[in-house]
ZAMIMAR-666301 format. One line per 10 residues: number of its first residue (from 1); their letters; for each residue x, y, z of N, C-alpha, C, O. Coordinates in steps of 0.1 Angstrom, whole numbers. Atoms other than C-alpha are relative to their C-alpha. Layout:
N
NUM) a) X,Y,Z,X,Y,Z,X,Y,Z,X,Y,Z ~ ...;
// end
This chain:
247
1) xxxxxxxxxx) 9,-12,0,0,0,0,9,12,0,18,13,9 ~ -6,-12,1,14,37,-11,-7,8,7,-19,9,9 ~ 3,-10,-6,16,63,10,-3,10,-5,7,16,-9 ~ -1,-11,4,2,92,-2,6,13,2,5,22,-5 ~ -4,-12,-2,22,117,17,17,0,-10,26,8,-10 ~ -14,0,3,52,103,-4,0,1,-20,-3,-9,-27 ~ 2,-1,10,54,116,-39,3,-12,-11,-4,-20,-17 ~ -5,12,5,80,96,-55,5,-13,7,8,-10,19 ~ -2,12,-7,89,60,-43,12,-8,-7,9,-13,-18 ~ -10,7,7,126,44,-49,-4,-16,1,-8,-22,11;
11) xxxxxxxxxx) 3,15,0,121,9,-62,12,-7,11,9,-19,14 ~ -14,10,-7,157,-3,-38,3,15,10,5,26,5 ~ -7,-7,-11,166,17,-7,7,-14,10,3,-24,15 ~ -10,10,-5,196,2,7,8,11,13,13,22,11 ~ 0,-8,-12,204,14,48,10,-8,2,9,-20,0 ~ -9,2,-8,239,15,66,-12,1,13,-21,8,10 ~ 3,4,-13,224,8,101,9,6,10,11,-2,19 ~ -9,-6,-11,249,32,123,-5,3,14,-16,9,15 ~ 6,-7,-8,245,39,156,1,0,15,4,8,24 ~ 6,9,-12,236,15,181,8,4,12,4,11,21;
21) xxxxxxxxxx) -14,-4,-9,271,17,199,-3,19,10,-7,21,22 ~ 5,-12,-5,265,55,205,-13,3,6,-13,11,15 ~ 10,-1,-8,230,53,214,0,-7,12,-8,-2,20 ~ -3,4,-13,239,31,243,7,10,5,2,17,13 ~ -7,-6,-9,266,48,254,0,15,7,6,19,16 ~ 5,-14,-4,249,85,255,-10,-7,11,-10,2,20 ~ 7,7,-12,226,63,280,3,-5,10,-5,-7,20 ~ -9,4,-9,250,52,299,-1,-16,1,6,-23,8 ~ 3,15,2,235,17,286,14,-12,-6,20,-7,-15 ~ -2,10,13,255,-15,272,0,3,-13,-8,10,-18;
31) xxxxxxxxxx) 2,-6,15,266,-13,237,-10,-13,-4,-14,-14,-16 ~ 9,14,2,243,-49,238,-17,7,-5,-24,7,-15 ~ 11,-4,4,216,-31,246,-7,15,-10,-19,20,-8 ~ -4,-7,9,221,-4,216,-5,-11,-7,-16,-13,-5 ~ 1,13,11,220,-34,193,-14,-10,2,-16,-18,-6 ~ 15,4,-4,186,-47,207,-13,9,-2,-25,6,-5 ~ 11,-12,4,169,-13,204,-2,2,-16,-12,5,-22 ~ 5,0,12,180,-15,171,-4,-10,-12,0,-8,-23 ~ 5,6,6,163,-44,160,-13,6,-2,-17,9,-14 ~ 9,-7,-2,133,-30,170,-1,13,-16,-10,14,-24;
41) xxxxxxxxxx) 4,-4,11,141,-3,144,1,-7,-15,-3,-2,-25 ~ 0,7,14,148,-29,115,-13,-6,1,-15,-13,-9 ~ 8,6,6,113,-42,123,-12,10,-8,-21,7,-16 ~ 6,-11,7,100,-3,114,4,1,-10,-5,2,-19 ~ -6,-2,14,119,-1,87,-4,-10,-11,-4,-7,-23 ~ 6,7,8,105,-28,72,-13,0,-4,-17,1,-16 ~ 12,-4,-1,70,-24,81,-1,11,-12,-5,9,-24 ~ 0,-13,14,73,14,62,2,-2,-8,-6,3,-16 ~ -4,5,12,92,-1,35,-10,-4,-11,-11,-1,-23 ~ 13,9,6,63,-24,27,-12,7,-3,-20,2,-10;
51) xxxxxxxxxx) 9,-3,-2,39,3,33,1,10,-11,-9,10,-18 ~ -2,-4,6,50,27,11,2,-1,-17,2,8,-26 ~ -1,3,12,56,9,-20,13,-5,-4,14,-9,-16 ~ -9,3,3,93,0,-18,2,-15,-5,-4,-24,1 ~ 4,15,7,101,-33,-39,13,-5,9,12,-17,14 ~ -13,8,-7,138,-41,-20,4,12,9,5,24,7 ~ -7,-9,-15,151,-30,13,10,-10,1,9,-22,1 ~ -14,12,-5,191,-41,18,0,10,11,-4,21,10 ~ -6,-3,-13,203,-36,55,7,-6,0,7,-18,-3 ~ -15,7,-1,237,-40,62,1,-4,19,2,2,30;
61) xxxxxxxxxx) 3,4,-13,233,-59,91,12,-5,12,11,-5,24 ~ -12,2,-4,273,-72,96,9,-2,-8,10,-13,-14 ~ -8,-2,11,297,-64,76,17,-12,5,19,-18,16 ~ -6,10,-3,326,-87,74,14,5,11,16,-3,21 ~ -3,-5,-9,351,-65,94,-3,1,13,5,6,21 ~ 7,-5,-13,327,-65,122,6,-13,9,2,-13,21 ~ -4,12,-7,347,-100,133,5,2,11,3,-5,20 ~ -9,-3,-3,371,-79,145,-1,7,14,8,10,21 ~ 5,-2,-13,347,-67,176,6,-8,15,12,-19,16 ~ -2,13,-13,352,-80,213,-10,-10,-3,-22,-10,-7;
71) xxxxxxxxxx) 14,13,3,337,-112,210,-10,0,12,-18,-9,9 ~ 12,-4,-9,313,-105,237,-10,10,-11,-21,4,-14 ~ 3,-7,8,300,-81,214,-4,-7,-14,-13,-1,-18 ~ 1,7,11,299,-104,182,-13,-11,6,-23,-13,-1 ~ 2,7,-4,287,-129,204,-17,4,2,-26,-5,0 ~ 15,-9,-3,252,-106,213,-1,4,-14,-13,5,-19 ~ 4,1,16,256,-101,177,-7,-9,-11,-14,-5,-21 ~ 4,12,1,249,-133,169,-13,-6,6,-20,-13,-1 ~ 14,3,-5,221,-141,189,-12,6,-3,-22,1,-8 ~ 12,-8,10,200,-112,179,-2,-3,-13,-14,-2,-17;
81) xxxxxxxxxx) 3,1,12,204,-122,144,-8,-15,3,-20,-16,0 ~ 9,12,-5,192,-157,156,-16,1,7,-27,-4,5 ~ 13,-7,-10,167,-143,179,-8,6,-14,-21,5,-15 ~ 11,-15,12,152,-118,147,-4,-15,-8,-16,-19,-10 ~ 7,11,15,150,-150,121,-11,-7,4,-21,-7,-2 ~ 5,7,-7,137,-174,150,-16,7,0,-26,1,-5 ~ 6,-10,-5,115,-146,162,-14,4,-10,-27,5,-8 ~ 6,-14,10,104,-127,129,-3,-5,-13,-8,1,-22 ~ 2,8,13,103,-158,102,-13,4,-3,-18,12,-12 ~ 17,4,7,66,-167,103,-2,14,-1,-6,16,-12;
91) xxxxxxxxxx) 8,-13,5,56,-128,104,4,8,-9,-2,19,-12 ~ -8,-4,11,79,-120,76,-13,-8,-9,-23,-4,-15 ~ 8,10,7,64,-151,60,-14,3,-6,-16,2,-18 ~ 16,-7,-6,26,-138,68,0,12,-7,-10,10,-14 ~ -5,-10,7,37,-104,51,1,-3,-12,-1,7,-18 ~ -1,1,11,43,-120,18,18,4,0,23,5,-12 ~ -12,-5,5,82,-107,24,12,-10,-4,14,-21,2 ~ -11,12,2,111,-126,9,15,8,2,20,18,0 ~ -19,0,-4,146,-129,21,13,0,-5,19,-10,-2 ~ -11,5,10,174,-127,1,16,2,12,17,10,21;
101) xxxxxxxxxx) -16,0,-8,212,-129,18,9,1,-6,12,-8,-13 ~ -12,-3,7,242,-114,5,10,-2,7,7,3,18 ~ -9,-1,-4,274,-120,17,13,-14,0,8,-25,-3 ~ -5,14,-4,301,-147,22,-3,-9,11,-1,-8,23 ~ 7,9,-5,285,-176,31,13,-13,4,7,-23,7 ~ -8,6,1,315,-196,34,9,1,15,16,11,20 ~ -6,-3,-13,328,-206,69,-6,6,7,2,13,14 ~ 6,-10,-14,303,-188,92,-1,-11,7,-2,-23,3 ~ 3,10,-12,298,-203,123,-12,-3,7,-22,4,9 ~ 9,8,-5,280,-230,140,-15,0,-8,-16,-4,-19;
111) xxxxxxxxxx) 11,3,12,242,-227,130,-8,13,-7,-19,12,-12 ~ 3,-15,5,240,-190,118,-6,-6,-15,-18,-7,-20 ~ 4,3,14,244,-203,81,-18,-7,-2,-26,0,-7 ~ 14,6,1,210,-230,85,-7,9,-1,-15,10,-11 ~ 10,-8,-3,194,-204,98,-1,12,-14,-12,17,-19 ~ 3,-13,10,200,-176,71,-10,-11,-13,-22,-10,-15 ~ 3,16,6,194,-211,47,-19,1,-2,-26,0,-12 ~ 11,6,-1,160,-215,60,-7,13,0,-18,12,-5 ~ 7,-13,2,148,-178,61,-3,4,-15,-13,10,-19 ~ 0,-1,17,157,-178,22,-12,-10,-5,-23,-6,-9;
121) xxxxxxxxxx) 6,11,4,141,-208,14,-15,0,3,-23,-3,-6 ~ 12,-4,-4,109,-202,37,-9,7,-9,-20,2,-13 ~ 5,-10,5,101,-170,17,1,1,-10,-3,11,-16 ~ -8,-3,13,117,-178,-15,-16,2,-12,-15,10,-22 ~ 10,1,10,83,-181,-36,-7,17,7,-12,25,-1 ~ 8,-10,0,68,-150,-18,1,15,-9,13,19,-9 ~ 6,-7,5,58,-122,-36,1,18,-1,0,25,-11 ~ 1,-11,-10,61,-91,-14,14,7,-2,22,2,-10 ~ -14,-5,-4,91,-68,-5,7,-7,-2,2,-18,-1 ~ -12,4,0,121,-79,-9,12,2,10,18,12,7;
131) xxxxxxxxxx) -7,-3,-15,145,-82,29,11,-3,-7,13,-15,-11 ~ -14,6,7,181,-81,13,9,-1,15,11,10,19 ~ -9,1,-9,203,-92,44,12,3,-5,14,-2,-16 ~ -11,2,5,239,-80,41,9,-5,12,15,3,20 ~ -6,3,-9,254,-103,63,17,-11,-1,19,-21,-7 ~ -12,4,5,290,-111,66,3,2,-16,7,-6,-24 ~ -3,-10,11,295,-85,38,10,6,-1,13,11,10 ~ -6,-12,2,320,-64,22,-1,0,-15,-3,-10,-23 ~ 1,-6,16,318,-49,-10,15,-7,-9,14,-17,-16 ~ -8,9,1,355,-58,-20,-1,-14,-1,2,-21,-10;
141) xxxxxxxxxx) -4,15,0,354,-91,-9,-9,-4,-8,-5,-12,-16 ~ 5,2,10,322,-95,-29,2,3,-17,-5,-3,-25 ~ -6,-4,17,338,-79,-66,11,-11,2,11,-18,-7 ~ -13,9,0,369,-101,-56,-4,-10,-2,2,-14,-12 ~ 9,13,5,347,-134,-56,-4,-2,-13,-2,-12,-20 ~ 4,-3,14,333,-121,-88,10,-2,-7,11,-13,-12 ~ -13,4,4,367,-119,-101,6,-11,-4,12,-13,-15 ~ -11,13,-3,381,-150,-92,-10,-11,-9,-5,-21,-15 ~ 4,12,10,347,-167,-111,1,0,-8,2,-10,-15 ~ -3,1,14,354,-150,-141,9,-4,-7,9,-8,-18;
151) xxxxxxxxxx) -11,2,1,386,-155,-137,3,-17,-7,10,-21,-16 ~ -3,16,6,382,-196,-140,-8,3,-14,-3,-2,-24 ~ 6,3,10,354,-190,-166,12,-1,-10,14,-10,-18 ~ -10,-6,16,384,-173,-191,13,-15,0,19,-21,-10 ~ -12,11,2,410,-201,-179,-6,-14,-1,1,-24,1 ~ 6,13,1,386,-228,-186,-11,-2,-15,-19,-11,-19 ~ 0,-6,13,378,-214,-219,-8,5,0,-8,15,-8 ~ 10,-7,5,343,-204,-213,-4,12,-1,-16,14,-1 ~ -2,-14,-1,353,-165,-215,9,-1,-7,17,-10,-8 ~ -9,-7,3,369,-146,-232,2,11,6,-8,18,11;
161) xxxxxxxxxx) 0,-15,-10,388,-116,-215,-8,15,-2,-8,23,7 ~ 3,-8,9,368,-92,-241,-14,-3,2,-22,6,0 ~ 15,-1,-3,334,-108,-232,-3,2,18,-15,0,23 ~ 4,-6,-8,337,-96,-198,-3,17,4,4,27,7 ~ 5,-18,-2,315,-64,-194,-3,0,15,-2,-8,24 ~ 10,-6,-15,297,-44,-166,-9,-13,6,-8,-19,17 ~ 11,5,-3,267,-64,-171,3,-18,4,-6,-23,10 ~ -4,14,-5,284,-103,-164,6,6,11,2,0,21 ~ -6,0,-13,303,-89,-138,-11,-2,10,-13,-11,18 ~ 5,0,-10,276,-76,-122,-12,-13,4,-19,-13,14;
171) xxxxxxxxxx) 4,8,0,259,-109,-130,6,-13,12,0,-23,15 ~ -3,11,-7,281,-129,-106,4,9,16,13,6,24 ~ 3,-7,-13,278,-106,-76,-8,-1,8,-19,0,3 ~ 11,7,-12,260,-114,-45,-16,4,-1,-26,-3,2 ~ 15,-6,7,229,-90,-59,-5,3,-9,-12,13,-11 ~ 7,4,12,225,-105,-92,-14,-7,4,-19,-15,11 ~ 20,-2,-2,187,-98,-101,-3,9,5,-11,16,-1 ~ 6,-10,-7,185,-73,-74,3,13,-7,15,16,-8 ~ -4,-14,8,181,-37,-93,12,8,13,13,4,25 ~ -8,-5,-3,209,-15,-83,-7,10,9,-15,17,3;
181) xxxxxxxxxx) 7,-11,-10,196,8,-49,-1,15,-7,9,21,-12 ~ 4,-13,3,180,38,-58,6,15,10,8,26,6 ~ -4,-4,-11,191,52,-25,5,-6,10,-2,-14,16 ~ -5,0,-8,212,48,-3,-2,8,16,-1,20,16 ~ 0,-7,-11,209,58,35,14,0,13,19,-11,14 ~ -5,5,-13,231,62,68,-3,8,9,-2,20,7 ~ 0,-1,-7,225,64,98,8,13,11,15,19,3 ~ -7,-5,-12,242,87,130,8,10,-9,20,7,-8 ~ -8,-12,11,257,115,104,18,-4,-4,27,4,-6 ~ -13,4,5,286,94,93,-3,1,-14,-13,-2,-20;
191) xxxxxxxxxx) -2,-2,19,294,101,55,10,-7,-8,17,-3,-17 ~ -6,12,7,309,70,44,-8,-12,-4,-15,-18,5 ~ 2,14,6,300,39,21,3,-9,13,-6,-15,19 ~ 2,12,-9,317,16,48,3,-15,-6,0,-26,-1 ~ -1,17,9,329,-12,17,-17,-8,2,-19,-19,7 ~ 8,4,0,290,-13,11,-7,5,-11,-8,17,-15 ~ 0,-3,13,276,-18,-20,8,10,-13,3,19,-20 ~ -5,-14,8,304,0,-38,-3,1,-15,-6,12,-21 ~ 9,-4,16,294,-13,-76,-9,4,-2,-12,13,-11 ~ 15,-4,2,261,-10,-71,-7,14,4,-18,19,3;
201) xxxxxxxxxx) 2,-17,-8,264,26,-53,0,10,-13,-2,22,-13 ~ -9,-12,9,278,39,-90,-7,12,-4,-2,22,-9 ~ 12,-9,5,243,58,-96,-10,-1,8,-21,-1,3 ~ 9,-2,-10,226,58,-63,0,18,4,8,26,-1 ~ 2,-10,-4,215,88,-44,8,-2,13,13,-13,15 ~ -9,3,-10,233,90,-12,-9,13,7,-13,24,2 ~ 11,-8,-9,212,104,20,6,0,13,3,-10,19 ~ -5,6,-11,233,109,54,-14,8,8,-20,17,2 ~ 8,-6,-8,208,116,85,6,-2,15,12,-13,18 ~ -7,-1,-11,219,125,119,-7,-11,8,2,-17,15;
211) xxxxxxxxxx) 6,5,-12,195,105,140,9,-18,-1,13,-25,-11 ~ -9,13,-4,211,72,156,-11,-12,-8,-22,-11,-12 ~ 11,14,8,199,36,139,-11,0,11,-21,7,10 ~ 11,-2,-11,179,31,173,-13,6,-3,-22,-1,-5 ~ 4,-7,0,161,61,169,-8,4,-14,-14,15,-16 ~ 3,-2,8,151,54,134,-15,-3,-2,-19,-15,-3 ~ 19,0,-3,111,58,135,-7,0,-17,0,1,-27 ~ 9,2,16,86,55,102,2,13,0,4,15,-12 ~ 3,-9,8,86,94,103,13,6,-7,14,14,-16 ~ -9,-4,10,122,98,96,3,-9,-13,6,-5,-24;
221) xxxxxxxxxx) 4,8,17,121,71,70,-6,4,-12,-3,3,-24 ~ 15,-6,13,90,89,53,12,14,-4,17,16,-16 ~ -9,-16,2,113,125,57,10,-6,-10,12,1,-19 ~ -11,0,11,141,105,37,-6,-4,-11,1,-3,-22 ~ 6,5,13,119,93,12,-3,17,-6,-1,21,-17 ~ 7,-11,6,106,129,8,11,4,-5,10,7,-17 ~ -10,-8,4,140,141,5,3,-7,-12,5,2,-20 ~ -6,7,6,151,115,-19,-9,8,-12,-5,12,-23 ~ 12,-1,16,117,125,-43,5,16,-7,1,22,-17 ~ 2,-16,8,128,160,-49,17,-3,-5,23,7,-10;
231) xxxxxxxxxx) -14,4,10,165,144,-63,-3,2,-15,-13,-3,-20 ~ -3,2,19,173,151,-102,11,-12,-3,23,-9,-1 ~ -8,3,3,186,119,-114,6,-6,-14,1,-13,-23 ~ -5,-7,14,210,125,-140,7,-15,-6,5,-18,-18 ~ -6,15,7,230,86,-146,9,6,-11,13,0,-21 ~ -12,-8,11,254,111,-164,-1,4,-11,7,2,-20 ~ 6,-2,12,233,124,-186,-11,15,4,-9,25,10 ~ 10,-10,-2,201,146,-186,-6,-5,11,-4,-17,14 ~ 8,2,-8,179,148,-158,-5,-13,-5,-2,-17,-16 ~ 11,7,-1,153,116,-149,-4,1,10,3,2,20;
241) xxxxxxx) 8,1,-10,125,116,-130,-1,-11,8,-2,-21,2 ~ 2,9,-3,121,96,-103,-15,-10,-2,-24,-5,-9 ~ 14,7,3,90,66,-104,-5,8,12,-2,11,24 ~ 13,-4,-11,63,81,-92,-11,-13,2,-14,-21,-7 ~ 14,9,-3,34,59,-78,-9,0,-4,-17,10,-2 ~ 13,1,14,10,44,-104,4,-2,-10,-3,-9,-17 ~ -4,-8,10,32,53,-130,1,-17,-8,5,-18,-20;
// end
């Protein structure tokens, strides 16, 4: 269902998640419980997402760097994501929303993988939104993968170095199929990508907003969509209008 307070509507809004860490600690809270409040806002952000008309929501949920946390910290990291799938399947499910998972899937531990596994799989025929998880992500390490397949295709003859374009590359990257985000958001007024979505960023809009992930409510969601609708986007060329709703 479209919101009518929202003119235009990006088909892919793709959200850094910043925050959490600081919204505890201005609380004098756990950075745990930072990371619990903001589950709570990835379940608004979805909600709105769906309500407004957006076709794919990616959240970068743990980027592959994030290993590198105290494991106490990783550790509560891990649970919430278990806790959210456990938790949040069937009403995802219920929702019509499907799951898709980006990231290296290779080597995660214990029963994290099943679980992302069976969230895909659950939802995979639905219909609805699109929940892009980016978990155990980095943009690098995802083009580098890509790389290394084309790489055998050319040394195993079925490539030539000359039939690799844009469009195959971006065919063996973790969000082949998924349109390129229309927008981009982050979080806590940091103004960095973050090795997140860097191919697919080449012609996004880019949106920083001050308020903490935590603290991220349907009306500043709606406020970034507003902002995003009055963008000119150019793709290095002439103006284009964004999709408006209906259209």
């Amino acid at each position: 269902m479209s919101n009518p307070l929202i003119r235009n509507v990006p088909t892919h809004v793709a959200i850094i998640m910043d925050g959490n860490g600081r919204w505890a600690n201005s609380r004098g809270l756990p950075r745990t419980m930072g990371h619990r409040k903001g589950v709570e806002a990835v379940r608004e952000a979805v909600r709105t997402a769906g309500e407004v008309g957006i076709r794919y929501l990616t959240l970068f949920a743990f980027s592959s760097e994030n290993w590198s946390r105290p494991e106490a910290e990783v550790s509560d990291l891990m649970g919430l994501l278990k806790a959210f799938v456990r938790r949040d399947l069937a009403d995802l499910h219920r929702q019509n929303v499907r799951i898709r998972v980006i990231g290296d899937k290779t080597n995660l531990r214990g029963d994290i993988l099943p679980l992302l596994i069976e969230a895909e799989d659950t939802t995979r025929n639905n219909s609805g939104i699109t929940l892009v998880i980016a978990f155990n992500y980095g943009s690098r390490d995802e083009i580098t993968r890509a790389m290394q397949a084309l790489a055998v295709d050319v040394a195993q003859g079925r490539l030539t170095a000359d039939q690799i374009t844009p469009e195959r590359i971006a065919s063996r990257l973790d969000t082949a199929g998924i349109p390129d985000p229309d927008l981009i958001l982050r979080t806590s007024g940091e103004e960095r990508l973050s090795n997140f979505l860097l191919w697919q960023a080449a012609y996004s809009e880019l949106l920083f907003i001050p308020e903490l992930w935590p603290d991220f409510s349907r009306e500043v969601f709606l406020d970034a969509l507003k902002a995003y609708a009055g963008r000119e986007r150019r793709f290095g060329g002439l103006s284009q209008p964004t999709l408006a709703v209906g259209s």
